[in-house]
C-alpha positions as MATLAB code, in Angstrom:
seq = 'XXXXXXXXXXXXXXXXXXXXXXXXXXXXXXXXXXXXXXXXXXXXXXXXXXXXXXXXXXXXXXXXXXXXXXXXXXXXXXXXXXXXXXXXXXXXXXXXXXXXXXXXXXXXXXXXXXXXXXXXXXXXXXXXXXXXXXXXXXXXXXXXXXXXXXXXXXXXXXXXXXXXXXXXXXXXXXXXXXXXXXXXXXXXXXXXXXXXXXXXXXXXXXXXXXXXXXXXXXXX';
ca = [
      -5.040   30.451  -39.248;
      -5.686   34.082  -40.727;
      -7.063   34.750  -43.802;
      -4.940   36.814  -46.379;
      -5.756   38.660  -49.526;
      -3.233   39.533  -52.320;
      -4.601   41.327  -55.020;
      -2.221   40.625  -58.194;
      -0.228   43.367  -59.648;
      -0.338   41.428  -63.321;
      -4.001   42.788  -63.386;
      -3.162   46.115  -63.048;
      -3.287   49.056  -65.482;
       0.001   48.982  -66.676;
      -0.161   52.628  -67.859;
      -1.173   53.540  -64.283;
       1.020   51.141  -62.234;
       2.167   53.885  -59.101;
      -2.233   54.452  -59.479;
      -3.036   50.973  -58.405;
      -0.550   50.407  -56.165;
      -1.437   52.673  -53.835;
      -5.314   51.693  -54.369;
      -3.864   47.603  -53.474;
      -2.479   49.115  -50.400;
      -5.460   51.180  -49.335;
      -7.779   48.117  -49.705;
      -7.207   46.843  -46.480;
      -5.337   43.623  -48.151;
      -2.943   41.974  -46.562;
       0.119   42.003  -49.429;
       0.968   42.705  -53.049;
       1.309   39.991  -55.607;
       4.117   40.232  -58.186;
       3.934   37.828  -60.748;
       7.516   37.434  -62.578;
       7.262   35.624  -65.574;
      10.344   34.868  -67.992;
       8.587   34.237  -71.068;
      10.837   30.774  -70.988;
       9.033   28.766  -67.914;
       5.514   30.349  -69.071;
       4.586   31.994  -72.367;
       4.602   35.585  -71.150;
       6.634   38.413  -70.210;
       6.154   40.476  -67.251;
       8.058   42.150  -64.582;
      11.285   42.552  -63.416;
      13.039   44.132  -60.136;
      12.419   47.092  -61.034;
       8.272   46.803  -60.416;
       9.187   44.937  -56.875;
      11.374   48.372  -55.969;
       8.946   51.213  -57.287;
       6.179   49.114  -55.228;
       8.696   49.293  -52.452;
       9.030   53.135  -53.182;
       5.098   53.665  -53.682;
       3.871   51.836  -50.778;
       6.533   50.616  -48.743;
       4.684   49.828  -45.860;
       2.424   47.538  -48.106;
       4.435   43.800  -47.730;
       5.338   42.999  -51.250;
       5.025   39.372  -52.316;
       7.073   38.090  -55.419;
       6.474   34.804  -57.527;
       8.937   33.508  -59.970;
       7.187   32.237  -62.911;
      10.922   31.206  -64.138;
      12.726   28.430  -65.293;
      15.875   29.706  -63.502;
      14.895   31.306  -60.392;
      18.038   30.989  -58.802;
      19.641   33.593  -60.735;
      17.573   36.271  -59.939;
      17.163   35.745  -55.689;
      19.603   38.544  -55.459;
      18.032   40.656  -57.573;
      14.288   40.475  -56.484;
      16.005   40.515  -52.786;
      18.071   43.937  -53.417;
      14.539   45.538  -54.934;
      12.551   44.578  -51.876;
      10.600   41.363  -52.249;
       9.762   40.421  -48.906;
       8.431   36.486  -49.686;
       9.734   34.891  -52.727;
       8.047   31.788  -54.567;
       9.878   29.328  -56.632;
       8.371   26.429  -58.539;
       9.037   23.007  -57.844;
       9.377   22.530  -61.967;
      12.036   25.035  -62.066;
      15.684   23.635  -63.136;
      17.023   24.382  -59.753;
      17.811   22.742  -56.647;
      14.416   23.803  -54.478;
      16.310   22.527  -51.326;
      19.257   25.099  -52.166;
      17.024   28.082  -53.451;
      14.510   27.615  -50.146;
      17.452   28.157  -47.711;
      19.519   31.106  -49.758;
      15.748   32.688  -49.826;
      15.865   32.492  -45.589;
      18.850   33.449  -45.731;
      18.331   36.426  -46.991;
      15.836   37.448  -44.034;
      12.844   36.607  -46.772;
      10.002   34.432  -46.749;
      10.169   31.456  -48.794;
       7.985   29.734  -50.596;
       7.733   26.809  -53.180;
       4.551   26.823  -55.804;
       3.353   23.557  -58.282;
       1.762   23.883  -61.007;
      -2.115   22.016  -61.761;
      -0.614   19.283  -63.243;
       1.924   18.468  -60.471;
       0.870   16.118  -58.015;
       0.873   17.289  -54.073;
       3.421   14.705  -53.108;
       6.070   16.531  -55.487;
       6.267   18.840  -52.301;
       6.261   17.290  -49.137;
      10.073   16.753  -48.841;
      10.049   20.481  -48.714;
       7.090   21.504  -46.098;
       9.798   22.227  -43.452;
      12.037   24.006  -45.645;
       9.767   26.378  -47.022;
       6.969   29.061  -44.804;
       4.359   28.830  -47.326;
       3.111   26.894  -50.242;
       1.186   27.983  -53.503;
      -0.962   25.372  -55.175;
      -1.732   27.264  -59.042;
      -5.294   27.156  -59.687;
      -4.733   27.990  -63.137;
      -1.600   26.993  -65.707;
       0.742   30.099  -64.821;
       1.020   32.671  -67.287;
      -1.866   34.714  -67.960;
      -4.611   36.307  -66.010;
      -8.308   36.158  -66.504;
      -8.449   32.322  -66.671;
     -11.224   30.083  -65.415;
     -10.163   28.242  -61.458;
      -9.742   24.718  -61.954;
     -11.692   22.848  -59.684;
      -9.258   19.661  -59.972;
      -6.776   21.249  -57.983;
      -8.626   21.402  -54.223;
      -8.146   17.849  -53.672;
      -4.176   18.822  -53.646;
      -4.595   21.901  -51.381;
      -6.622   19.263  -48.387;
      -3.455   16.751  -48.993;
      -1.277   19.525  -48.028;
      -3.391   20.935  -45.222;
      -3.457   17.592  -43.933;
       0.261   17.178  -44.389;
       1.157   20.219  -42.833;
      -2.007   21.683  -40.897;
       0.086   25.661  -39.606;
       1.503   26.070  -42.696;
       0.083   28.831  -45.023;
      -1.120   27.663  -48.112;
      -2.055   30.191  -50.758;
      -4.112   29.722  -54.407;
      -3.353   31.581  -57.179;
      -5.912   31.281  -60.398;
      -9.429   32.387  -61.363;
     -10.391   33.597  -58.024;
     -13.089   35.296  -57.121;
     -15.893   35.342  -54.477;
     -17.036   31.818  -55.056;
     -14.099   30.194  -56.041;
     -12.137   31.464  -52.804;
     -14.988   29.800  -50.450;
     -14.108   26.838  -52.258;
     -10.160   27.068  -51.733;
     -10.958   27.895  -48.236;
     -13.007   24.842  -47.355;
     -10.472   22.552  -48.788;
      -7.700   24.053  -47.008;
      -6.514   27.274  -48.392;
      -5.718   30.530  -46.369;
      -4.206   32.804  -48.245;
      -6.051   34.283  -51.704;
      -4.684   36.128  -54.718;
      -6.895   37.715  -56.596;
      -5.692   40.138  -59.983;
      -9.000   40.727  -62.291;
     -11.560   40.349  -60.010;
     -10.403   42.411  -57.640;
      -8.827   45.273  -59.772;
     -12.404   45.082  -62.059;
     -14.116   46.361  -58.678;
     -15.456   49.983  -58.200;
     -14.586   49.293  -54.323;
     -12.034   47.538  -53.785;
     -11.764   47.928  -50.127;
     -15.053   46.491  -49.993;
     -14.334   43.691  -52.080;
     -11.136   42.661  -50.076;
     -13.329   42.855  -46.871;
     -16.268   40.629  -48.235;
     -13.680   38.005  -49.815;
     -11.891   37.855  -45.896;
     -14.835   37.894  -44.186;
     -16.146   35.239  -46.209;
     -13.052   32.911  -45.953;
     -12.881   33.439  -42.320;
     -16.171   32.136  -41.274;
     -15.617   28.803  -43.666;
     -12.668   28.701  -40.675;
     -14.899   29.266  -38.314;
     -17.003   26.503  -39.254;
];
């Protein structure tokens, strides 16, 4: 199973957006993280397509990875598609039809991926594990950065690893050096990280410790 680290665009310095993304790419991590947030599904505002295709223009060998904080995701797949998301997420709360929105995502040549929030219960997913290439488990309530992981949420990233033991499961949420160990020994393989790792002096090192880290809770 590898280990992969996302750090989260939503962390960035907005005034210096092109800045960062280049200094994401040249950490040595594996993807960018583009939270999308409608300020309908969650109580913020964030980016649109046009974030996912300057990312695409600034670093477009750096795989861009796009989650739709939205209460209507399926009328923007086209959009985020068409700017160059290369994975999109959708939430099982959304008001869509996840089994619909999962196969237009593949078949558009995209990753896709389906994301509950702390409050929803693991088994809200499993009809989709074979419909979808990766799943997001929210360590935090989606909507803002900076908030504290909630520990209450591993026991549904195990049920999943035991439900579906090759399938990538990422958290999302307050993570950090400790709290990704934690993610990782319950199940978790992929890691996005927004303050902590955009607060770092070295990033690249950061990125490296946080893999190696994960890896050898793999290991063991």
């Amino acid at each position: 199973m590898k280990i992969q680290i996302l750090p989260s665009l939503l962390a960035a310095d907005f005034g210096n957006l092109r800045g960062d993304i280049l200094k994401a790419a040249a950490s040595g991590a594996d993807a960018l993280h583009l939270d999308i947030m409608d300020a309908h599904f969650v109580p913020n505002l964030s980016f649109g397509p046009d974030i996912v295709k300057l990312s695409r223009a600034v670093a477009p060998d750096f795989f861009r990875h796009v989650h739709l904080m939205m209460t209507r995701p399926d009328l923007y797949l086209e959009p985020f598609s068409n700017a160059g998301a290369q994975t999109i997420q959708v939430h099982i709360e959304a008001d869509c039809n996840i089994h619909t929105e999962l196969s237009r995502i593949r078949a558009m040549g995209i990753r896709a991926a389906v994301v509950l929030n702390p409050e929803t219960p693991a088994e809200r997913i499993f009809p989709y594990l074979k419909e979808c290439d990766e799943v997001l488990v929210m360590t935090v309530r989606p909507g803002y950065g900076g908030q504290k992981f909630i520990e209450e949420c591993l026991p549904k990233i195990t049920a999943i690893r035991n439900r579906a033991p090759s399938l990538d499961i990422m958290v999302d949420g307050g993570i950090n050096y400790e709290t990704s160990l934690l993610a990782a020994k319950a199940g978790a393989n992929m890691f996005v990280a927004g303050s902590f790792l955009f607060k770092q002096e070295d990033m690249k090192l950061a990125v490296a410790n946080m893999r190696s880290a994960c890896e050898a809770v793999f290991k063991n």
